[in-house]
C-alpha positions in Angstrom: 49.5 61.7 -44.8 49.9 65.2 -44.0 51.5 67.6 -46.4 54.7 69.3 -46.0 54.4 73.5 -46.5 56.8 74.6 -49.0 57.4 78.1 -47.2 56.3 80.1 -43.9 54.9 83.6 -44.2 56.1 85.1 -40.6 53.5 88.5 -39.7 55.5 90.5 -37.3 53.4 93.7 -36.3 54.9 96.7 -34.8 53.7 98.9 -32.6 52.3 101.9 -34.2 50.5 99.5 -36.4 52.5 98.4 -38.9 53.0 95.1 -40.1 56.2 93.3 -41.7 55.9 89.9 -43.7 59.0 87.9 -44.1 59.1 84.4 -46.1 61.2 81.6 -44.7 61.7 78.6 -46.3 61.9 76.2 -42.8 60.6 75.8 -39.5 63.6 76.1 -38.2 64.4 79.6 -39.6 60.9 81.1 -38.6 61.6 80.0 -35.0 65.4 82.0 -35.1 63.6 84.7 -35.9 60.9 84.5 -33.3 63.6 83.5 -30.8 65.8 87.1 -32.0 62.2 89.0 -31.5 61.2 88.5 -28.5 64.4 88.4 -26.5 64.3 91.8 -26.3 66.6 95.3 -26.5 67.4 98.0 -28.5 69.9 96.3 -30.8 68.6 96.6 -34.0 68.5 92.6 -36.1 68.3 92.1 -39.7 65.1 90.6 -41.2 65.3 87.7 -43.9 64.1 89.5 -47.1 63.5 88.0 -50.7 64.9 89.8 -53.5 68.5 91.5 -53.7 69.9 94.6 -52.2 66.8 94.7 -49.8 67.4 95.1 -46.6 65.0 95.5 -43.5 66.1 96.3 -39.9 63.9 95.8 -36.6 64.4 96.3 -33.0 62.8 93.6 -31.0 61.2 96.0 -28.3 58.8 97.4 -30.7 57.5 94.1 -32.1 53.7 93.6 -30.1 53.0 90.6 -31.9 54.1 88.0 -34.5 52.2 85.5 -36.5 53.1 82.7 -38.4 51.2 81.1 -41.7 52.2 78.2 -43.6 52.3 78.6 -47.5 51.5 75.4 -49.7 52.2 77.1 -53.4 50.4 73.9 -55.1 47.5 75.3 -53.5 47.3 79.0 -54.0 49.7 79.3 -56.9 53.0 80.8 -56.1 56.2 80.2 -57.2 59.4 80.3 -55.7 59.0 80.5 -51.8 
């Protein structure tokens, strides 16, 4: 039986060559986001961050790519995702 990932690390790289990681807890949020990202536009959309009082701002048009990793923690180690 297949096991079920705890978290998703989502990659999202810019253009210029930067690169953004956001954790998501579901499938279902990690594909909102990609949906949000690659519709397009100048309109700036708020990324899903971790800890408090951080706050991260995109604008879809410069996202060139986005990746998406499942995270087991029993496997690697982390806690809380």
């Amino acid at each position: 039986m297949p096991r079920k990932p705890d978290g998703y690390l989502v990659h999202i790289m810019l253009e210029g060559g930067q690169t953004l990681q956001v954790r998501v807890k579901e499938a279902r949020e990690y594909t909102e986001l990609i949906n949000q990202l690659m519709v397009g536009g100048d309109e700036f959309i708020p990324l899903p961050k971790q800890m408090d009082n951080e706050y991260m701002i995109v604008r879809p048009r410069r996202v060139a790519g986005v990746s998406v990793e499942a995270i087991y923690t029993s496997s690697v180690g982390i806690e809380g995702v």
